[in-house]
N, C-alpha and C positions, 0 to 999 in steps of 0.2 A: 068293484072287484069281488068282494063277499057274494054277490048276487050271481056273481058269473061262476064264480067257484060252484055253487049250491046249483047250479043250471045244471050245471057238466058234471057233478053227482048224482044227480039224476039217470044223466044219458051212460057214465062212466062212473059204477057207484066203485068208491073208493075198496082197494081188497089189501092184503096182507102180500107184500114183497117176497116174500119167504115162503109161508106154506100155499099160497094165490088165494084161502080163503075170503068168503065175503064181509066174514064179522066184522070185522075192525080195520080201521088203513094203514097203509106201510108197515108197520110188523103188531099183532095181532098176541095179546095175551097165553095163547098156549105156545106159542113159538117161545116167549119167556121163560112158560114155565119149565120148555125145558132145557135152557139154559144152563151146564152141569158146573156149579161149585169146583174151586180148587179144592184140592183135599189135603184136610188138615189130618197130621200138624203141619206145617209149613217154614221155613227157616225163617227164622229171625229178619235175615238180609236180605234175601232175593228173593224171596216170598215161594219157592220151588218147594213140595211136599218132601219132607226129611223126617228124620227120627230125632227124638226129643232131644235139645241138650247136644245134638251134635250140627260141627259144620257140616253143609250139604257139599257132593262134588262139586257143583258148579262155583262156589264160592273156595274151593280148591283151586280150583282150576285159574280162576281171575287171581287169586293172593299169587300162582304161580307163574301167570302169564304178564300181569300188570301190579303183583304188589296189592292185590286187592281192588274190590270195583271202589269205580267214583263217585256212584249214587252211596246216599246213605241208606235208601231201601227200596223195593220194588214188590209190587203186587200186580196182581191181574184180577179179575172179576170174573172171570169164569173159562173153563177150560175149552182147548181151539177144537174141538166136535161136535158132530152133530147140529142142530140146528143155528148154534153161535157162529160155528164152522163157515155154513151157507152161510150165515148171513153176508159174513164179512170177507165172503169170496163173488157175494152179489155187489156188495158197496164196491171193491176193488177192481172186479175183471168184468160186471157187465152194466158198468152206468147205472147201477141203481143208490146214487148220489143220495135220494131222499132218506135211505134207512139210516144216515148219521144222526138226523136229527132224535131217532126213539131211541138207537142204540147210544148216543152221547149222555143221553136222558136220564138211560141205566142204568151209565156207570157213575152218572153222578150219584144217582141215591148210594149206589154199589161205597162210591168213597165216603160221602159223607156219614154213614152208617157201621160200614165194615174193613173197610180198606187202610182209612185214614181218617176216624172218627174223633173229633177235636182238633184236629190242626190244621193250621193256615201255610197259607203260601200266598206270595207276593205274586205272583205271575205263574201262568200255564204254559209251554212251550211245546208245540209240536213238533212233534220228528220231522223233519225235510226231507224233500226228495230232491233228487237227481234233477237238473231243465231238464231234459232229456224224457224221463218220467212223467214228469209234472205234467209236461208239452203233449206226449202221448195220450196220459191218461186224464188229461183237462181238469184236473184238482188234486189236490193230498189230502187223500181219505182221513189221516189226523188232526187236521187241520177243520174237517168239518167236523168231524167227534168232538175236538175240543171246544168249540165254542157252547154247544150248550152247556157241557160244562163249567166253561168259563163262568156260562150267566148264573147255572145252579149255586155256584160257589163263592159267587159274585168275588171273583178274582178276575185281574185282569188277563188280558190274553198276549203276547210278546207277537206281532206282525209278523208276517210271514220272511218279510225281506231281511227281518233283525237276525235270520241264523240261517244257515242255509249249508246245503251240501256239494262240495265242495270237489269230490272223485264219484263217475257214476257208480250206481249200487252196483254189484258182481251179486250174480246169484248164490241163495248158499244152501238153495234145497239140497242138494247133492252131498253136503261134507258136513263130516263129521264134525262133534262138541268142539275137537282140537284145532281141525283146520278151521272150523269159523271164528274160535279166537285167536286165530292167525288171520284172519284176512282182512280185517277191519284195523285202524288205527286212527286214532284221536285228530290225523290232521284230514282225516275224508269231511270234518266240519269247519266252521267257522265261523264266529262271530262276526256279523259286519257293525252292530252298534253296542258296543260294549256299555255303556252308559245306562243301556235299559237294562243290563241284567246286573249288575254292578253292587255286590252286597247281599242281593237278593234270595230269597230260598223260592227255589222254584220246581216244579212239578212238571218232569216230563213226560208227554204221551203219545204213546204210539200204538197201534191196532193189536199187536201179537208180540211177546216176550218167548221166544224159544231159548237160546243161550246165555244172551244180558248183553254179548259181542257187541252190538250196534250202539245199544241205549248206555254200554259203557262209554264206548268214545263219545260218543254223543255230550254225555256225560263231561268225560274229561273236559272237550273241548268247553262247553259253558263254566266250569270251574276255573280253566287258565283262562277266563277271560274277565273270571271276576265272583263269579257267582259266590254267593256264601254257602250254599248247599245244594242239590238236588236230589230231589225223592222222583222214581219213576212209576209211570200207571199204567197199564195196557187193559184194553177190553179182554184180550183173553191170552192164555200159556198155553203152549205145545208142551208135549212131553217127549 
């Protein structure tokens, strides 16, 4: 198989998904670099750029909508523009499946370095999609992010079947902060084997954190089923 790989490199030499460069394959060290940081400072909680020492809206907004989020924290690795932007509207809308494996890559270092430097977690949990979604689009982009991770962090990973969703997504490009923490609620999830999250401090991850809306319920729902904690992780934030 190595031999046939290196055959068909030759005839098809490997380029960069993102900018089609020849240097390097599937995403390609300048596309990295330019990758744009969240900008600090950043909130305590939901990792959203705010002013020192204060709560941010969005953490307004959840204390007002739910009493406060379910995670105990939430970051992202880098903001949803520009070439992080592409990339992860090539992984989602055009089959370019292979870029999970660099970009999973990065955010491992991303956590283990910056995000969420020294701590552990029992298990990785990917955001679920929709059957409907899933069946469509022939995998859940999170689901392949998370596993390098998984292995960087040498955490386990929770199976796909173990949590699942539950109401199809409804789009929420369209609406506003308020209405998308109106559209979402903690039973569009559910546990199907409670036993594997059961006690556990787990790390949820999903592609993009715009409101916290999703990866709140999300959230809740692995809490009411047991969980002892959840931190969330996204490759990247809208603003």
């Amino acid at each position: 198989m190595r031999a046939l790989d290196g055959f068909l490199d030759l005839i098809y030499p490997p380029r960069c998904l993102v900018c089609e460069s020849w240097e390097e394959p599937l995403l390609c060290s300048e596309c990295v670099a330019q990758f744009v940081p969240v900008p600090a400072p950043i909130c305590v909680v939901c990792g959203h750029p705010s002013e020192p020492e204060r709560v941010c809206r969005l953490c307004e907004a959840a204390a007002d909508r739910w009493g406060g989020w379910a995670f105990e924290q939430a970051r992202a690795a880098g903001q949803h523009t520009g070439a992080l932007r592409h990339a992860l509207h090539l992984l989602k809308y055009r089959q370019k499946d292979a870029l999970a494996e660099p970009l999973g890559a990065w955010l491992a270092d991303k956590c283990l370095t910056e995000l969420f430097p020294g701590s552990s977690f029992d298990a990785i949990v990917a955001l679920p999609l929709s059957i409907k979604k899933r069946k469509r689009r022939g995998y859940n982009q999170a689901v392949l992010l998370a596993q390098p991770l998984a292995e960087q962090l040498q955490v386990a990973m929770l199976p796909e079947t173990a949590f699942v969703r539950t109401r199809a997504e409804q789009s929420q490009m369209r609406l506003g902060a308020q209405q998308r923490l109106s559209n979402l609620s903690p039973d569009d999830f559910s546990v199907v084997d409670s036993d594997a999250i059961r006690g556990q401090n787990l790390l949820l991850l999903d592609d993009v954190l715009t409101t916290g809306a999703t990866l709140h319920c999300a959230s809740a729902a692995l809490r009411k089923a047991g969980a002892a904690q959840v931190s969330v992780v996204t490759l990247s934030r809208a603003f």
